[in-house]
N, C-alpha and C positions, 0 to 999 in steps of 0.2 A: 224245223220239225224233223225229227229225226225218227225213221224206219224200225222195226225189232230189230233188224239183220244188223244194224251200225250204231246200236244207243249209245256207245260207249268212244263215238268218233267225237270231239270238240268241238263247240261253237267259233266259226272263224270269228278273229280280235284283232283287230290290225295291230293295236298296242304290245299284245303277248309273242307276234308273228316272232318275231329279233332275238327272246328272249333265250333261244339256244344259239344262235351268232354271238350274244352278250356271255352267256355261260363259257364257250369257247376263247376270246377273246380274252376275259379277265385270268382263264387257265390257263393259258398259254405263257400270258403276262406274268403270272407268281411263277413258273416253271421254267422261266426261258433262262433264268441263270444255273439250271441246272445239267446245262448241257458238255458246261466244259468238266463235270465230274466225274474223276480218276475211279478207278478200275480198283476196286477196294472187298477186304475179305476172301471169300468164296468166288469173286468172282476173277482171282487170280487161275484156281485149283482148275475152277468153269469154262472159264472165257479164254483167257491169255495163253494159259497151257492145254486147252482142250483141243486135240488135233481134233476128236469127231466132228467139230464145225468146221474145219479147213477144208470141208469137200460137199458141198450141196447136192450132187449126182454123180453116183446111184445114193439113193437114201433111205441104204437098206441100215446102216448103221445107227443114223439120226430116228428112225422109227423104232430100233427095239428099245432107244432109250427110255428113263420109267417116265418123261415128260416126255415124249414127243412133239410137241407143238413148239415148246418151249425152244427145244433143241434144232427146230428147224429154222425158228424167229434168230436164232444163233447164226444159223451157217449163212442166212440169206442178209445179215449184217454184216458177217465175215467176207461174204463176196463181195459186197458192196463197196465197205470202206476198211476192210481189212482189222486191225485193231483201234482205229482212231476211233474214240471212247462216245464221241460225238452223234455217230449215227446210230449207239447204241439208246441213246439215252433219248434222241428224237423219236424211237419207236418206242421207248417207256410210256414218254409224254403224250402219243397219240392214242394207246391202248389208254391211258390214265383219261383222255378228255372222253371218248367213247363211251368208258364206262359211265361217267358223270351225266354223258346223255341219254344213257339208257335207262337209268336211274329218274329222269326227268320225266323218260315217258313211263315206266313204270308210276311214280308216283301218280302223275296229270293223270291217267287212264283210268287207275284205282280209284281216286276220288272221284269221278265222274262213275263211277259203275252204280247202277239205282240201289238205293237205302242209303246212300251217301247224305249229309245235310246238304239242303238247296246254298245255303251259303259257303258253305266249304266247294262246291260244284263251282259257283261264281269266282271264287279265290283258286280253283285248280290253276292253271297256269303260275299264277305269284307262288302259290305253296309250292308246288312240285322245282321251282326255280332256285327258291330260297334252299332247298335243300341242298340240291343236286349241286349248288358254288358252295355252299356251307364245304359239301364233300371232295368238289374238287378242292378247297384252296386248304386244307385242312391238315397242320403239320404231323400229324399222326400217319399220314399217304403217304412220306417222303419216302418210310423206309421200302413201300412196295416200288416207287417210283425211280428213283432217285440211285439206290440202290441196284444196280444193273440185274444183276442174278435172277433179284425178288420179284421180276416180269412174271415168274411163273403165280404171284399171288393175285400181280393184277389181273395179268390174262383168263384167271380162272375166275374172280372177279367180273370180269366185263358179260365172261359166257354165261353168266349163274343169275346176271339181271338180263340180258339177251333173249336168256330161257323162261326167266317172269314174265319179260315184256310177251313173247310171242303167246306164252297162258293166256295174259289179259288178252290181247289182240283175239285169242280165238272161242273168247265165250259168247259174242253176239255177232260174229262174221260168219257171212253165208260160206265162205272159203276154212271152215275149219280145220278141214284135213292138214290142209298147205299151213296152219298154222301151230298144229300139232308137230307137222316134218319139222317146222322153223323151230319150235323147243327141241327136239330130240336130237336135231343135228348140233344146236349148241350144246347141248347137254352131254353130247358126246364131246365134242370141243375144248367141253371144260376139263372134262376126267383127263383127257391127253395133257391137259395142263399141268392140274394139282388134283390129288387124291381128295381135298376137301371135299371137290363138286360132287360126293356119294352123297352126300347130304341133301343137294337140291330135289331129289324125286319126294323126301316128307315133305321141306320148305311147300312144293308146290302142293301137296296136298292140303295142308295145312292152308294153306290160302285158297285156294277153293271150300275150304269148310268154311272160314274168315267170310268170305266178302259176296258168295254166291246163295247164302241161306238158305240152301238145301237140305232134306235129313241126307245124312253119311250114305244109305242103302241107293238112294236116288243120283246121288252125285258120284256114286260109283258107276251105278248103269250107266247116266250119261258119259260119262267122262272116263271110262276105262282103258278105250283105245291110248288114250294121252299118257294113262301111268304106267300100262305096259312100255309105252316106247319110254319113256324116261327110264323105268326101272331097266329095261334089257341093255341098259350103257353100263350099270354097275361091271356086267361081264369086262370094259374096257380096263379098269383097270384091275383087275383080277389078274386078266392076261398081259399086262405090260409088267406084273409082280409086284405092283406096288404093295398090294393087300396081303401079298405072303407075309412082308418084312414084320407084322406083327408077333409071328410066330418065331422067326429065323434068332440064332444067335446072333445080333447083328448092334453095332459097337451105339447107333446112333437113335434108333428108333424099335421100338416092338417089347413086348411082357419078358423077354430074356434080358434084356440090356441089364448091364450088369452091374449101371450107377448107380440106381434106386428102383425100389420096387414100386405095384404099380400103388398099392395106398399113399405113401409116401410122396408120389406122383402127383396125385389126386385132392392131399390136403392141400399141397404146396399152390395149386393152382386156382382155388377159394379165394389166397392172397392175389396169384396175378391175376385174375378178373377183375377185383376189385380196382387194380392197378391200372389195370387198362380204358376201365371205367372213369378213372380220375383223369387219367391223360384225355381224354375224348372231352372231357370238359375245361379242363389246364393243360396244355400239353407242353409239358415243361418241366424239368427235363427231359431233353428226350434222350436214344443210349442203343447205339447200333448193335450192341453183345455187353446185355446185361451180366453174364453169368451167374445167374438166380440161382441160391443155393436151396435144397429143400428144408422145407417149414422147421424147426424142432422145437418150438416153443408154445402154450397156448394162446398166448396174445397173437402169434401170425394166425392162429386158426380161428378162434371163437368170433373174436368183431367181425373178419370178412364170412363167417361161417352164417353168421344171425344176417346181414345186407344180404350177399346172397340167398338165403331162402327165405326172407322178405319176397325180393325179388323171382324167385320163381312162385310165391304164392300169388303173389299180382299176375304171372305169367297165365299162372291157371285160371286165376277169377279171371282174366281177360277173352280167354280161349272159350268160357263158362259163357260169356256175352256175347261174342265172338265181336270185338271187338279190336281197333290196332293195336292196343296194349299187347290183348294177348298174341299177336300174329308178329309183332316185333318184339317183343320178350322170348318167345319162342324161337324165331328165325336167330337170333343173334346167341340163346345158346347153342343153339342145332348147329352152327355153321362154325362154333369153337370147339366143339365137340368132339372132334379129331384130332384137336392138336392141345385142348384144354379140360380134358375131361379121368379118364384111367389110364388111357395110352401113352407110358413114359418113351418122353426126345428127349433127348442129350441135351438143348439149350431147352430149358423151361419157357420162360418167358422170350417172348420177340415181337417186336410191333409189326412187322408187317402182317402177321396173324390177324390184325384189324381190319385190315382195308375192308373187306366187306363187311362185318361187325358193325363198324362204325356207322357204316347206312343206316342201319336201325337203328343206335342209338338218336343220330343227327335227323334222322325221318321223323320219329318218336319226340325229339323237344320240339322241333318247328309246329308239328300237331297241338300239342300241349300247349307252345307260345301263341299261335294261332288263336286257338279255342280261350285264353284268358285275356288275351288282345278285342276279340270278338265281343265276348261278355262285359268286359270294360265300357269298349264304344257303344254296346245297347243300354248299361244301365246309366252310362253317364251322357247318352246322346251327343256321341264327338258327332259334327260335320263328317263328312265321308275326306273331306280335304285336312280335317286335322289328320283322322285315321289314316291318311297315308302317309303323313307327313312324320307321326310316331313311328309307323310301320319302316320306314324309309329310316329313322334316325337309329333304330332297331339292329336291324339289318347291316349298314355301316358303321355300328359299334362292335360289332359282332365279326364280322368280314374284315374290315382292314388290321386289328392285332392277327387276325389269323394266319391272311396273307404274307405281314412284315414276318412273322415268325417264320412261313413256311421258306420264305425266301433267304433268311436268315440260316436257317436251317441247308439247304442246299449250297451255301456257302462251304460250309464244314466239306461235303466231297471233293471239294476244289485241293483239299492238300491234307493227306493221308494223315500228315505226321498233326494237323489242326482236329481231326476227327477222332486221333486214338487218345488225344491229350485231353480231349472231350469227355470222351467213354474211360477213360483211367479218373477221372475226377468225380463220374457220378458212379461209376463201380470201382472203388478203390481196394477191393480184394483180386479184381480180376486179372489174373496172369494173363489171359491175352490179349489184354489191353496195353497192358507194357511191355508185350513180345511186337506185338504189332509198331507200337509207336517205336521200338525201338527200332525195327525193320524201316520205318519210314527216315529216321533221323540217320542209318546206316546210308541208307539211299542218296541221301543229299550230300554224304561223307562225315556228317556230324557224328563223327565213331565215339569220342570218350563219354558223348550224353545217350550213342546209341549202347554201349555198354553199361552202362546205369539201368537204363532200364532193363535190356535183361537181364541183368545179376538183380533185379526189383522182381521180375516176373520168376527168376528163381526162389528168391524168398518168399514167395507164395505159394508155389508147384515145384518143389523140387525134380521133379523126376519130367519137366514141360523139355520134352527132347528137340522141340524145336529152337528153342530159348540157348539150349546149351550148343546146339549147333552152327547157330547165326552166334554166340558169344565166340565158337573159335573161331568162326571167321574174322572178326575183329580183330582176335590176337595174330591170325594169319597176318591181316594188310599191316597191321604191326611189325610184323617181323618177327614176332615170337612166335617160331616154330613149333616149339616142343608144347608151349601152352595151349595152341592151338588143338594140336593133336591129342593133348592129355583128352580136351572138351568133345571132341569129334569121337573119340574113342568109348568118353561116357554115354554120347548120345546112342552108339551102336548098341551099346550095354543094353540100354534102355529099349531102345527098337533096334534089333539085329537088320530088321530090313527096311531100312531109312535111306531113302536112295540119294537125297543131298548130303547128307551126313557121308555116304560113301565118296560123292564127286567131289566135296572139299576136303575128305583125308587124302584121296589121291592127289590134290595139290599140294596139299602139304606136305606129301612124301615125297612127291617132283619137286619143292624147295629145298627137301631135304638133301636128298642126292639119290634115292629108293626109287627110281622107275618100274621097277619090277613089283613092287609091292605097288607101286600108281597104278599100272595098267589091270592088277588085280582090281582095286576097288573101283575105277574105270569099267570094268568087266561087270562090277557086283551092280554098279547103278544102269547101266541097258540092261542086263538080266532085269531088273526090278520097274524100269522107265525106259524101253526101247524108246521115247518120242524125244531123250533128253536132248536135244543139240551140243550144249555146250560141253557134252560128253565124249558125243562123236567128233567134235573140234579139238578136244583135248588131246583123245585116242587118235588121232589122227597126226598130229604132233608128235604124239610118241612111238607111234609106229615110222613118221619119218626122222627121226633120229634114228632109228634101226635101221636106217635105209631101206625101209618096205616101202615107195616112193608109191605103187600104183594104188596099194590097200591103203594107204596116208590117202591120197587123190579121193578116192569112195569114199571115207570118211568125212570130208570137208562138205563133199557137194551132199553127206547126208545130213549134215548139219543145216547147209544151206535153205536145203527142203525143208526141213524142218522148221527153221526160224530164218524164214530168209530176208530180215532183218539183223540177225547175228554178224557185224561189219569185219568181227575177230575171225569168223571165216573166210570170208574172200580174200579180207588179206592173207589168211596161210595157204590157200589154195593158189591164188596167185604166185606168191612166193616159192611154193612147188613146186607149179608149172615154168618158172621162170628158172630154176635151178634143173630142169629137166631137159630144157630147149626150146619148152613150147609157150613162145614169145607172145603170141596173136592171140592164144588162147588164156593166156593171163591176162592181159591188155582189155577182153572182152568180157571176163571175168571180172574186172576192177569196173568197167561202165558198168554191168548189172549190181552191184553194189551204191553206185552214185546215183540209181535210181531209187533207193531206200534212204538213202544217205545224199544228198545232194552235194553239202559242202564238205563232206569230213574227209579235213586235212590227210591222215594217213592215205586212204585211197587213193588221193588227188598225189601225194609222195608217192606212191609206190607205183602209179599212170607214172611219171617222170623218169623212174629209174625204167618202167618196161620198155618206154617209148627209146629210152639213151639205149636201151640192149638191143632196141632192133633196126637204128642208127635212125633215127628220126629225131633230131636233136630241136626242132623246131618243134613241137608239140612237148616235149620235153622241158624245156622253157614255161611254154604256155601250163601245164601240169603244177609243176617249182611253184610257177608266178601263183599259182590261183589257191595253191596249200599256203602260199604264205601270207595269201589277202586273207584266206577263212584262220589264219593264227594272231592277225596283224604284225605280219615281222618280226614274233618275239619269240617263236623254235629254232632252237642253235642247229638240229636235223635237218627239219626245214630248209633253212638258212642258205644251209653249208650244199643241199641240194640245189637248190638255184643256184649257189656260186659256179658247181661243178656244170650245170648246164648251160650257163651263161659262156664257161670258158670254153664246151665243145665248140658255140657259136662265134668266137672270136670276138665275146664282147670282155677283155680281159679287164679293163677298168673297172664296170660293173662288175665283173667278178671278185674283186680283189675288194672292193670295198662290202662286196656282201660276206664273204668269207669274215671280215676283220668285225663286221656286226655280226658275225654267229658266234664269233670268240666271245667278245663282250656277255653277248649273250649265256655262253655258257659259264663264262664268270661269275658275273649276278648270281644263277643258280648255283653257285657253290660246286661247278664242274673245271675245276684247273687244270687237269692234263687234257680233258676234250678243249678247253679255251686254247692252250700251245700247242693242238698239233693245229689248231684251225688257223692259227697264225703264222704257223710253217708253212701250212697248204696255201696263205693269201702271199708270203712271200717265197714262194716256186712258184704262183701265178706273176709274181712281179717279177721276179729276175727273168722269167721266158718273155714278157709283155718288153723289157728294158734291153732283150741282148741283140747288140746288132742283129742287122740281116746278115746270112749266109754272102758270101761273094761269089757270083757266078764262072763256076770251070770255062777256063781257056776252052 
């Protein structure tokens, strides 16, 4: 028997008790291959080169950003495990299973609020279960999951049923106030997230019209305290600026953007509803950066023009009844509403845009299959053991294609260049689909397939200045200088201030023989990206060619700072300091390198030469020995380093045979005069190993 104060608390079930351990479990299970997934998109721009995360305290930086929440879940992954992709995507997975269980008590709570049916009340736990794994395993989620960056959809996501759940909680608890704070503090939570959650203060109204059958006049007296504090969070993101960018000239979002106006906007998104709608029932294919062009034909507007307002007419009869239909027809265009409605974005369509959407649609069929499963079993009298045993066959028809897909899906993050060759197949117009893929295949050194693509991604955007930048680079590792430069030269055309476009003309003109024009464009990329590393590595380089040895020094350890996984720095900085005198401080210099780098051979070479300069020729050895275990004996550099450290220790045998395998070695590679002098050098180790001894003075 249950009290006024607590109607809406559940009948204990020992059977239902597990079934958020089960919900848990099964998400975990579809999601756990998704942890080794690489660092892809925006979340290069975000994550990999975002200093603002590399410092957790003070966090005055991470709060003025227009996520803050977001950006602080950043720094506190950064501390943690620094860039290892791993512990990024463990904190996806945990926001992603939370939401799913809040979703669980939202639904179970809802059904159970009085004017529910007594059978539907009986099935709350099974219903609200069915759901909430529908939505966690559901490959439509991947892109909010999966997807590093798109935290910020879940997160806003998780607060936005947080903020239902504690509604429900606070319409029949004697603790109302306390469950009022619990909405508005998530509600604030969520805005620090995503701009979306401006939406949840209607949602929430709209659901107290829904399911508390009040007249509107009544339900405001009651309950106004709750819409004030919801609405006063609007101010959050006002003042974070997110709400300005509608107005601002601004390239990616807002009524100025100056891709498409906002009608143009607005037809074009009639089709992606529709689109999104089909994915939530097929989800297949799916397509990380569709690049959806706008509508210009009648056939994209009219078919999705007439379903959609089908669909919002159902919306309304439903609201008219105040039934689910209409409270989930509503919620799910309310909550597209910001990113799918007049407001032109740069990318039109994106599926992470679903993740909360999709609740309602997935809320809304399980009602539906429910309610004709229900009326089935009365007219045709199943046993309660058949009805479960459909219900159950249901269920796992429905769930395991989901799953295999979802997991199938999360494959694709595992390798950059599998995920763009994806997205280039199902958007075969999209230039940054073959800019990316070409970047991933650049990566691996597959340079004439990574040049294909983008001279592919030129043929579709000629003027895609990132395409023509990473194309010189290609011609650069080529060796074609001038090609290179012609490419680097159109990109600046293109953007005057492209600050990698500027760091790789300045290599190219250090190939050239142009230092002077290097440390210029050197110059133009920190004016444009002070956090570049490989800039201040370079410029530093070239300032010690100038013999400016101490501003060379600053340079290096500012690179370090910056990317102090950059290994191209320690080794120049060491290399400086060892040309300067300061032996000890290179030495210690190359160990805080092998802590980023454990085995790499250079470091472990250039430990060898500092230890032979400060005459410790026994660690110098040890150095040699362990760059040539991490090469397997096959760098003639290498090699020829151990040989030299072997003959400080008077172990000339071994020297002499390691020398005469560094020659070989550089034979093979097509290096002839390095192979003769190393064969000189193995026999001046032999003629000194074979000449008699000295005879001692009378």
């Amino acid at each position: 028997m249950h009290t006024a104060n607590d109607s809406t608390e559940p009948p204990t079930d020992n059977r239902t008790r597990w079934l958020p351990a089960i919900l848990i479990v099964i998400a975990v299970a579809t999601y756990a291959n998704s942890l080794p997934g690489q660092f892809v998109l925006d979340d290069g721009k975000l994550i990999v080169a975002n200093q603002q995360i590399r410092q957790l305290w003070p966090a005055t930086d991470l709060l003025r950003d227009s996520r803050p929440l977001v950006a602080i879940s950043l720094a506190i992954n950064y501390a943690i495990g620094g860039l290892a992709p791993e512990g990024y995507h463990l904190f996806n997975l945990a926001i992603h299973v939370l939401a799913g269980l809040a979703l669980y008590g939202v639904i179970r709570r809802t059904v159970l609020l009085p004017g529910q049916p007594a059978r539907a009340q009986r099935a709350a736990p099974w219903l609200a279960a069915t759901a909430a794994l529908l939505f966690l395993i559901h490959p439509l989620t991947t892109q909010a999951v999966t997807y590093i960056i798109q935290r910020a959809e879940s997160m806003m996501g998780l607060f936005y049923l947080l903020t239902l759940y504690a509604v429900v909680r606070s319409i029949d608890s004697k603790r109302t106030a306390m469950w009022y704070a619990a909405a508005a503090a998530s509600c604030a939570l969520g805005m620090a997230s995503k701009t979306v959650m401006v939406t949840a203060p209607a949602v929430i109204l709209l659901y107290d019209y829904t399911f508390l059958h009040m007249p509107v006049p009544a339900l405001l007296r009651r309950r106004w305290p709750l819409y004030a504090a919801l609405a006063a969070c609007w101010s959050i993101p006002w003042h974070l600026g997110t709400a300005r960018l509608l107005t601002l000239d601004n390239a990616s979002t807002g009524f100025a953007m100056p891709l498409y106006t906002w009608s143009e906007y607005a037809l074009t998104q009639l089709e992606v509803i529709t689109h999104y709608l089909r994915l939530s029932l097929w989800p297949h294919p799916l397509c990380i950066d569709y690049a959806w062009r706008p509508a210009t034909s009648n056939i994209q507007i009219i078919g999705p023009n007439i379903l959609i307002a089908a669909l919002v007419a159902a919306t309304f009869w439903g609201l008219i009844k105040r039934s689910w239909i209409g409270f989930l027809g509503a919620a799910f265009f309310i909550i597209l509403s910001p990113t799918s409605s007049i407001v032109p974005i740069a990318d039109i369509a994106v599926e992470h845009r679903m993740y909360l959407p999709l609740a309602a649609v997935i809320v809304l069929a399980c009602i539906a299959a429910w309610a004709m499963l229900d009326r089935a079993a009365a007219r045709l009298h199943w046993p309660p053991i058949i009805r479960a045993a459909i219900t159950a066959a249901l269920i796992l028809a429905t769930t395991l294609p989901l799953a295999l897909t979802t997991i199938n899906r999360n494959f694709d993050y595992w390798d950059p260049a599998r995920l763009w060759q994806q997205t280039a197949t199902v958007a075969p117009l999209n230039a940054r689909a073959y800019h990316n893929l070409g970047a991933a295949l650049d990566r691996r050194g597959q340079l004439d397939q990574a040049m294909a693509c983008y001279e592919r991604a030129l043929s579709i955007a000629p003027g895609y200045t990132d395409a023509h930048n990473n194309l010189g680079g290609i011609w650069l590792n080529h060796g074609r200088i001038d090609k290179a430069i012609e490419q680097f030269h159109t990109a600046l055309t293109l953007n005057p201030d492209h600050p990698e476009a500027h760091y790789n003309l300045s290599k190219a003109l250090m190939a050239k023989g142009d230092p002077a024009a290097a440390e210029h464009h050197l110059a133009r990329t920190l004016d444009l990206q002070p956090h570049h590393a490989k800039a201040h590595n370079n410029l530093g380089l070239l300032l010690l060619s100038k013999g400016k040895t101490d501003t060379a020094l600053t340079s290096f350890r500012r690179a370090i700072k910056l990317e102090p996984t950059l290994i191209d720095a320690y080794l120049n900085l060491a290399s400086a300091l060892l040309e300067s005198g300061q032996t000890a401080d290179a030495i210690a210099t190359l160990h805080d390198g092998l802590t980023h780098q454990r085995d790499d051979p250079r470091l472990l070479n250039k430990l060898s030469f500092a230890h032979a300069a400060q005459g410790d020729f026994t660690n110098a050895v040890r150095f040699a020995e362990a760059a040539n275990r991490a090469t397997n004996m096959a760098h003639p550099m290498y090699l020829k380093t151990l040989a030299a450290a072997y003959a400080q220790v008077g172990r000339l045998d071994d020297a002499i045979q390691t020398a005469h395998r560094a020659a070989d070695r550089a034979q093979s590679a097509g290096q002839p005069q390095w192979a003769h002098d190393l064969n000189q050098f193995a026999e001046r180790l032999a003629a000194k190993r074979d000449k008699p001894p000295r005879k001692p003075t009378p």
